[in-house]
N, C-alpha and C positions, 0 to 999 in steps of 0.2 A: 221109240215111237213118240215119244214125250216129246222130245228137241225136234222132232219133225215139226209137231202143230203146233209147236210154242213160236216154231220159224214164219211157219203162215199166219199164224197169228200175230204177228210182226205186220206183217205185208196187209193183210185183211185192218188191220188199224189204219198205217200209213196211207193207203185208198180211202178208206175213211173220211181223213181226215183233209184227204187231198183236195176230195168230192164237197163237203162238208162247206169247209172255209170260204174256197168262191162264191160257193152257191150260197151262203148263208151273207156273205156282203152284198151280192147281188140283190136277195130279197130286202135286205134292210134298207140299201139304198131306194128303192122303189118305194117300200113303205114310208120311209122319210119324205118320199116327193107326194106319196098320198095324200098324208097332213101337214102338208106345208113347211116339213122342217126344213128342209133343202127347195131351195130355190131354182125356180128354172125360169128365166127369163131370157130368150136366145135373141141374139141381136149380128148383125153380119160379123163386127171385129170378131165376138164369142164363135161363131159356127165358120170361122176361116182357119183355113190348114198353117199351122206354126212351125216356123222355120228358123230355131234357132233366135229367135226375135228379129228375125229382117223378112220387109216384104216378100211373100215369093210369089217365083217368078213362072209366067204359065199357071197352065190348067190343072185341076188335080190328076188327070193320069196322064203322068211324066213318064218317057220313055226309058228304061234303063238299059245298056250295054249288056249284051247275052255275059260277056265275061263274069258279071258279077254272080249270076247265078250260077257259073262253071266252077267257080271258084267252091261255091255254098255247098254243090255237089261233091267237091273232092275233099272238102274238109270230112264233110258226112261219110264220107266212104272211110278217109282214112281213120277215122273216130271212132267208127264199128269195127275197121282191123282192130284196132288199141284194143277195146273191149275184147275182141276174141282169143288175140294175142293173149293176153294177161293171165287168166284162170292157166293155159296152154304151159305157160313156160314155168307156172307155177308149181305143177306135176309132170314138168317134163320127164324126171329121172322115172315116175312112175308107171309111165306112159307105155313107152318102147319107141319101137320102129315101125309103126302102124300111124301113131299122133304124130310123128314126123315127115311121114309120105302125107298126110295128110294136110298136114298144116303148110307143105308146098303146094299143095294142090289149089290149096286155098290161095295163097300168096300169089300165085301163080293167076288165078282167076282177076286177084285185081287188081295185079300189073296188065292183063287185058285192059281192064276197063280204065284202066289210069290210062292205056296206051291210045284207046279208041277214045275217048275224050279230051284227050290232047292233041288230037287230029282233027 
């Protein structure tokens, strides 16, 4: 029972800290603009969208090719199998013939959806 909450208590830090860190740059920076220590003086070069240092070209909302976000989906998809995969093959021997039906099943789900989005 020890190594259980010693484990959450891992995790309940790492949140912590996750929570903690942006939020705590967040307020300081603001507080800096409060008293002056950070400057804010906006001028059109400072409040224009940056392109690698070259003028850019068009309006800010540029249209993108659905591709790219097809692509951003299949990564995600196949990223979550990896993670599934992994614990999976790790107790496979422990498993049986149950994590095996099952883990085609799975596999099988997102060859669907690899199939229907590559249509």
């Amino acid at each position: 029972m020890e190594d259980y909450l010693r484990q959450y208590t891992l995790i309940v830090i790492f949140t912590g800290v996750a929570l903690i860190v942006p939020t705590s740059m967040i307020v300081i920076s603001r507080l800096f603009q409060a008293l002056r220590v950070r400057p804010r003086k906006p001028t059109g070069v400072k409040l224009d969208t940056y392109e690698c240092g070259m003028e850019p070209i068009g309006g800010h909302w540029g249209q993108f090719n659905f591709r790219y976000y097809m692509y951003a989906l299949l990564f995600v998809i196949f990223d979550v199998e990896a993670v599934f995969i992994y614990p999976w093959a790790v107790k496979f021997n422990q498993l049986g013939l149950f994590a095996l039906v099952e883990m085609f099943v799975f596999i099988g789900k997102l060859v669907v959806g690899w199939l229907y989005a590559c249509r």
